[in-house]
Every structure is written in structure tokens, then in C-alpha cells.
C-alpha positions as a Markdown table, in Angstrom:
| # | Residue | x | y | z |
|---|---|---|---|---|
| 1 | Unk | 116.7 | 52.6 | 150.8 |
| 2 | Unk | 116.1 | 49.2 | 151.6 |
| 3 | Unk | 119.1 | 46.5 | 153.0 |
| 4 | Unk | 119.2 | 44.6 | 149.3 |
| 5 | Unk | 119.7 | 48.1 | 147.6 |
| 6 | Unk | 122.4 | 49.5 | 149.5 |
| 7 | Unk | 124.3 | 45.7 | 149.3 |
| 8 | Unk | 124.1 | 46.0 | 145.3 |
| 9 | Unk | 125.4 | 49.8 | 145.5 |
| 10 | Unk | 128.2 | 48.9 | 147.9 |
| 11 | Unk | 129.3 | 46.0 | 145.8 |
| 12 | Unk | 129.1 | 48.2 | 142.5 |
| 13 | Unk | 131.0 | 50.9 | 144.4 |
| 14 | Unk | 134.0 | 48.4 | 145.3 |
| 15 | Unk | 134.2 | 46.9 | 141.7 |
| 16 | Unk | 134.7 | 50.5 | 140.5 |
| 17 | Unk | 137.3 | 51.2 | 143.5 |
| 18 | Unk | 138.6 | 47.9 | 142.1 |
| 19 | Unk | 138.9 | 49.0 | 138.7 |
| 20 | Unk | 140.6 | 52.3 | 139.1 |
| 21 | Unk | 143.0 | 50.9 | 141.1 |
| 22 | Unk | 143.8 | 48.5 | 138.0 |
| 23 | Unk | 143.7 | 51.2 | 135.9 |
| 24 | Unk | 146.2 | 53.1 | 137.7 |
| 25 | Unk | 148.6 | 50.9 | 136.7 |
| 26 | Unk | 148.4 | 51.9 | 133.3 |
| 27 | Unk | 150.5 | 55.4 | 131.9 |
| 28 | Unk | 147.6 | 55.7 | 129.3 |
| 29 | Unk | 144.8 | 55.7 | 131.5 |
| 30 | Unk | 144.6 | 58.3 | 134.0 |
| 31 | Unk | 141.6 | 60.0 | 132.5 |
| 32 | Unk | 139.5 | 56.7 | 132.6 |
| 33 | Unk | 141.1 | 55.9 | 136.5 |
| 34 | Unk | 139.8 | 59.5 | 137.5 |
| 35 | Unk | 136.3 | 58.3 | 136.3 |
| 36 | Unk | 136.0 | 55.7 | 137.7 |
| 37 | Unk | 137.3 | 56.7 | 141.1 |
| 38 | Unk | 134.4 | 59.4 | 141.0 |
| 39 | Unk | 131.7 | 56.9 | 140.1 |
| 40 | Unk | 132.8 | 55.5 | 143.3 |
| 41 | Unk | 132.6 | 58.2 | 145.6 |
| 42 | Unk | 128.9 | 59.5 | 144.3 |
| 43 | Unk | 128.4 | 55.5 | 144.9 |
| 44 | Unk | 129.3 | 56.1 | 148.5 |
| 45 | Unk | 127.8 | 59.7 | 148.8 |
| 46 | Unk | 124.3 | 58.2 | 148.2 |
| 47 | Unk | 124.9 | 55.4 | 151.1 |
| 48 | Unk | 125.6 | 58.3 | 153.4 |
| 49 | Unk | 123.3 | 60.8 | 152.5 |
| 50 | Unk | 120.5 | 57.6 | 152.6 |
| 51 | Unk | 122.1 | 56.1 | 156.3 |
| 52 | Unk | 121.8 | 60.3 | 156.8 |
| 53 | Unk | 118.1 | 60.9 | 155.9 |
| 54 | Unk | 117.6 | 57.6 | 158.1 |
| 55 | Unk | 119.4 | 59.0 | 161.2 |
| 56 | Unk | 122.0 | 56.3 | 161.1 |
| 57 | Unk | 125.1 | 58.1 | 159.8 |
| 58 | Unk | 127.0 | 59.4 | 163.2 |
| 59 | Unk | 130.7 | 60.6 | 163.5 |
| 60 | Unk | 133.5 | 58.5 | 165.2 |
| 61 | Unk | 136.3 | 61.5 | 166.1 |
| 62 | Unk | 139.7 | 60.8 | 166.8 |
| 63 | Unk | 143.4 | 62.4 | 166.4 |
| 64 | Unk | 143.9 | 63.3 | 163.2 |
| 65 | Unk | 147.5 | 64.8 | 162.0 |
| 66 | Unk | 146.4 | 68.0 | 160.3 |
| 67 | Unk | 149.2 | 67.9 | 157.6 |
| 68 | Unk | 149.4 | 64.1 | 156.7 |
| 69 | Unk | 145.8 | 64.6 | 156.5 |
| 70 | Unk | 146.0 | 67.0 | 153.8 |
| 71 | Unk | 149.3 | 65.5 | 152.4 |
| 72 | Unk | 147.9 | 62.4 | 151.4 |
| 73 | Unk | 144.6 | 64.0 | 149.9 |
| 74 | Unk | 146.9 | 66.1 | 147.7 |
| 75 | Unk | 149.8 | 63.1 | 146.4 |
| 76 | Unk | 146.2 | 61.4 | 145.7 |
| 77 | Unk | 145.4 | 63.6 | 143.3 |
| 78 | Unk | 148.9 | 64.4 | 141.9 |
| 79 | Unk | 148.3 | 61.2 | 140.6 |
| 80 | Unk | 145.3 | 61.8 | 139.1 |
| 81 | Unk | 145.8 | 65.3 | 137.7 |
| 82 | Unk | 149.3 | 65.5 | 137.1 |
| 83 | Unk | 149.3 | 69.1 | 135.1 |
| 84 | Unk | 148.2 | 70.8 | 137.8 |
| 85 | Unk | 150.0 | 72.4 | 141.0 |
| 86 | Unk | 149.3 | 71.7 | 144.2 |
| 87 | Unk | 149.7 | 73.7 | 147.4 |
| 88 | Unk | 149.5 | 72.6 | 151.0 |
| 89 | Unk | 149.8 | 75.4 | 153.9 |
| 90 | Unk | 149.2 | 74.1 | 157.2 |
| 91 | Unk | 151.0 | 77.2 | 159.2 |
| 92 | Unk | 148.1 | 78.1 | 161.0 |
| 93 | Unk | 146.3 | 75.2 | 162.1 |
| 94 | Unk | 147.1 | 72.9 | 164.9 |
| 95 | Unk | 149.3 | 69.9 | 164.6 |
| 96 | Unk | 146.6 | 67.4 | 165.2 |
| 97 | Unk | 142.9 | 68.0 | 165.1 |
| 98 | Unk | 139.9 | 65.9 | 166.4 |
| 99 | Unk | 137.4 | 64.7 | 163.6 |
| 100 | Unk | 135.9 | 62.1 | 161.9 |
| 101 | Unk | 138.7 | 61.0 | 159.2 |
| 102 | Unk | 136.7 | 59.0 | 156.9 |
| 103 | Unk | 133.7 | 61.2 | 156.8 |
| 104 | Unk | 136.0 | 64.2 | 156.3 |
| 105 | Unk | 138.2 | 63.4 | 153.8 |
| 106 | Unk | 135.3 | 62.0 | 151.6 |
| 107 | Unk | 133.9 | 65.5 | 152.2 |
| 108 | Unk | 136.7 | 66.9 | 151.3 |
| 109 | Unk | 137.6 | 64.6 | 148.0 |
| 110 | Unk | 134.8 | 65.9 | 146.6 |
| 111 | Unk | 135.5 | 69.3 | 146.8 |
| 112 | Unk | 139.2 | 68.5 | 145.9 |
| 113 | Unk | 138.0 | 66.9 | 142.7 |
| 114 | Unk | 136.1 | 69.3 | 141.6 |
| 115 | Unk | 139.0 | 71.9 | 142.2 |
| 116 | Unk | 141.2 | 69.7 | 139.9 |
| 117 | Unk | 138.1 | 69.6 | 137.0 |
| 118 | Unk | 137.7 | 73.5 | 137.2 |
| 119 | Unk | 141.3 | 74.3 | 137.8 |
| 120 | Unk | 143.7 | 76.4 | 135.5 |
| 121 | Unk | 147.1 | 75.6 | 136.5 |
| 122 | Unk | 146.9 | 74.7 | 140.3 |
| 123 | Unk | 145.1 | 73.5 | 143.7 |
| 124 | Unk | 145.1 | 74.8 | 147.0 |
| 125 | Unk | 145.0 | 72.7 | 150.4 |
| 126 | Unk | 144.8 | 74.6 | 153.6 |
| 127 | Unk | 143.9 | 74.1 | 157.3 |
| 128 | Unk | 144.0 | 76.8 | 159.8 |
| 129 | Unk | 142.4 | 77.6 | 163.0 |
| 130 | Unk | 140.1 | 80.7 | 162.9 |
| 131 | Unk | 137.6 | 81.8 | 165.4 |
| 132 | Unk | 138.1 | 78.9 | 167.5 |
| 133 | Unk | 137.4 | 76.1 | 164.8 |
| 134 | Unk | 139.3 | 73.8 | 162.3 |
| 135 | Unk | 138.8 | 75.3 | 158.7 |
| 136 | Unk | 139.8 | 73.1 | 156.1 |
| 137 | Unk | 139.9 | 74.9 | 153.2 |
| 138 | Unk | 139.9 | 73.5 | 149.0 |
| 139 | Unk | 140.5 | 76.2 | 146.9 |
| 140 | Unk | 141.4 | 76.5 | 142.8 |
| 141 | Unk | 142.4 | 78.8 | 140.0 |
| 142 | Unk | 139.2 | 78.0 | 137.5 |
| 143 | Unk | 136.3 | 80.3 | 137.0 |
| 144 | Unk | 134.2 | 79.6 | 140.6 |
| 145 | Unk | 131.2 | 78.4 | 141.6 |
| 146 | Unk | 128.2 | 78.8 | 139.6 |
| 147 | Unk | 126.2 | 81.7 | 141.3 |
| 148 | Unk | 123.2 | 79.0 | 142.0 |
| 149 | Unk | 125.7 | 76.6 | 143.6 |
| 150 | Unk | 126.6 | 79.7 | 146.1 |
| 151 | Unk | 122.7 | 80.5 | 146.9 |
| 152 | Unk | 122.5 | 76.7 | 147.4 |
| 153 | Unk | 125.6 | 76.1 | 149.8 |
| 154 | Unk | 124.6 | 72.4 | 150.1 |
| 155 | Unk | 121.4 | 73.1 | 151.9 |
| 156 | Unk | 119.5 | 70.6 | 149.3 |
| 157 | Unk | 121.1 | 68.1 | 146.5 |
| 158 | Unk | 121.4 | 70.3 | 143.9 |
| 159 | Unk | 120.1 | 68.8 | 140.2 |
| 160 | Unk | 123.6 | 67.3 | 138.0 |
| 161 | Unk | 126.0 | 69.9 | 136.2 |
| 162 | Unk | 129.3 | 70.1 | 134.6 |
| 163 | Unk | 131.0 | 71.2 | 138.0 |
| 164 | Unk | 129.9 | 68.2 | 139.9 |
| 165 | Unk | 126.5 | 66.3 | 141.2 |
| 166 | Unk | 125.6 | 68.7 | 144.2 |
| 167 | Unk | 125.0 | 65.8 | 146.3 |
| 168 | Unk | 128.7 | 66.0 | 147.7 |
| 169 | Unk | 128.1 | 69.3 | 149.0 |
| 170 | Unk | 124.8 | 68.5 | 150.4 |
| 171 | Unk | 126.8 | 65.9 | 152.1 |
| 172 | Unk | 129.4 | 67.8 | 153.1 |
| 173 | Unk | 127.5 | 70.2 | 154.8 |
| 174 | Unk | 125.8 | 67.1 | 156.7 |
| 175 | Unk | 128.9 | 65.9 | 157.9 |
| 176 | Unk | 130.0 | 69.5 | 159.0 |
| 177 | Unk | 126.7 | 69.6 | 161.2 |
| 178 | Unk | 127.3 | 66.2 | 162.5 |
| 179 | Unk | 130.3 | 67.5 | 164.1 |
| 180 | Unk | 129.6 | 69.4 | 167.4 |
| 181 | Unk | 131.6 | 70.6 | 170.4 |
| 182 | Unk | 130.5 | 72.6 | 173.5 |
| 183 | Unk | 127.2 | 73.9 | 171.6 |
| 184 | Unk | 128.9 | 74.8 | 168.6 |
| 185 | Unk | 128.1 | 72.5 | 164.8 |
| 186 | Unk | 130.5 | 72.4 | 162.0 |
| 187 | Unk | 129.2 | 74.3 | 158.8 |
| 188 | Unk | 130.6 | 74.8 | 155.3 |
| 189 | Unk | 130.8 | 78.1 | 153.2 |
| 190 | Unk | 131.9 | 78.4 | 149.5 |
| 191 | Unk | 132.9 | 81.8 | 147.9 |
| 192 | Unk | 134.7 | 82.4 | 144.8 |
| 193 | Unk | 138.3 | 84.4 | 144.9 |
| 194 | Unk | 140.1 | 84.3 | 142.2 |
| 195 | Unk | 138.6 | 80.7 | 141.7 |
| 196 | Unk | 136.3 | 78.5 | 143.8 |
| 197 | Unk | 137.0 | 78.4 | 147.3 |
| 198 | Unk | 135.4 | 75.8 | 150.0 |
| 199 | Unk | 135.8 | 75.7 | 153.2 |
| 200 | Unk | 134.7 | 73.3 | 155.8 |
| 201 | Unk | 134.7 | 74.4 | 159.4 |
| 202 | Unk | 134.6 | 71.8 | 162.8 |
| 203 | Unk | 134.6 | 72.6 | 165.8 |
């Protein structure tokens, strides 16, 4: 992707950003916000996964408080979704974790959105620590990942469906990798358990 291509999809992706937030001032227009705040992301998933396929994305880590983190994610999408339930448990994870916030949490919106498309009543948010790595964990209450999505797990953009693009799990899983301690990369897994269930693990 060429420097005049990615200008024109960053400037699109910051008049849609532009436009939800607009939108979010009006009661009777939460459905049109939500879209446009998703045309947004995929706008900034492709400028990763290109900078990605051109070696140029890296990870910046610092401090990040594990349950603001997760807090904020969730009160975004309260907004958005206000029907549904969300959850936060944060009882087993460290009180601050070492990542790449920005990366991260646009990892992580994606799966959360998709949770709040799919889900029945309510959304779970969850970090923990679990055989010696962060797991950050997006779970719902809908009917779970398509059985080609789980052969998949991200390891190739997966073609357009109902439950989401597939490029934001083949960029999640990217930004997992990019994360690496002491030998050990960060990975992603995806079940289904009583509902879709993704989980992001960093070491």
C-alpha cells in the first residue's frame, strides 16, 4: 500500500470517527453510531495489517491498569449496546500489566464488538493470569463461532460474514505475536462455551 493510499484511508477513517461521535449525541441514532464506529476500526485494521505485511507495525509496551483497561472498553460499549449486560472480573489478573495499549484494545474492540452483535442478553470482560501470561478474555451469550472461524483462528484474513470481516482476528493474532518476553510470543485462542469465547494471551 502506497503513502497516497493509506493518507486517503486515514482521512476517511477520522471522518467516520468524526461522524459517530456526532451521532452519539443523538438518542435515536445508536444503531447508525455503532456503524459507523465499525467502519472505522476495519479502516484502521487494514493500515495495520498493511504497516504489518510491510514489517513496520511494532509494539510500544507500557504500564497498563488491568481494570481501567477493561473498564473503559466495557462503559464504551454500554453506550453502544445498551440492552445488553456487561461483566468485568479482574480477580485474577495483576493490577497493572505491560502491553501495547493502543494495539491491544483495538484487538480487543473487535472481538468486543462482535460479542455485543452475537450476544443474547450479556458480555463478558475478563483478565487473569494463567500459566505465566496476561489472558484477556471477551466472551458472550450468542450461538459461537462459526466452526470455520475456529479452524481458522486468525491464521489468514478470513473472506466477509455476518459475525464480522476476519481481518480483526487475523490482526489480533498479529499483535499477540508481536508481543514477546523472555522467548515466549503472545497468541490468541477462540472456543465456544456457552457462547463465543476469545481470548488473547501476552506474555
Amino acid at each position: 500500500m502506497n503513502e497516497l493510499y493509506a493518507a486517503v484511508i486515514h482521512d476517511v477513517k477520522n471522518q467516520l470517527a468524526e461522524l459517530a461521535l456526532r451521532l452519539g449525541e443523538r438518542a435515536d441514532a445508536q444503531q447508525e453510531m455503532s456503524i459507523a464506529m465499525s467502519a472505522a476500526r476495519r479502516l484502521s485494521e487494514m493500515l495495520l495489517v498493511a504497516r504489518q505485511e510491510s514489517e513496520l507495525l511494532s509494539v510500544n509496551p507500557d504500564s497498563v491498569d488491568t481494570a481501567d483497561f477493561l473498564s473503559i472498553m466495557a462503559a464504551e460499549y454500554q453506550e453502544l449496546f445498551p440492552a445488553l449486560k456487561f461483566e468485568i472480573d479482574t480477580s485474577g489478573a495483576p493490577a497493572f500489566a505491560f502491553f501495547d495499549d493502543a494495539l491491544v484494545r483495538l484487538a480487543l474492540s473487535n472481538a468486543l464488538h462482535n460479542a455485543c452483535r452475537s450476544a443474547r442478553t450479556r458480555v463478558r470482560l475478563a483478565a487473569r493470569e494463567r500459566d505465566g501470561m496476561l489472558a484477556l478474555e471477551v466472551a458472550d451469550d450468542g450461538p459461537g463461532y462459526p466452526e470455520t472461524m475456529l479452524e481458522n483462528k486468525g491464521d489468514t484474513p478470513a473472506a466477509a460474514s455476518n459475525s464480522g470481516t476476519g481481518l480483526g482476528l487475523y490482526l489480533a493474532r498479529k499483535i499477540a505475536e508481536l508481543h514477546k518476553l523472555e522467548g515466549r510470543s503472545g497468541r490468541i485462542e477462540l472456543s465456544n462455551n456457552g457462547g463465543a469465547v476469545f481470548r488473547m494471551f501476552l506474555p
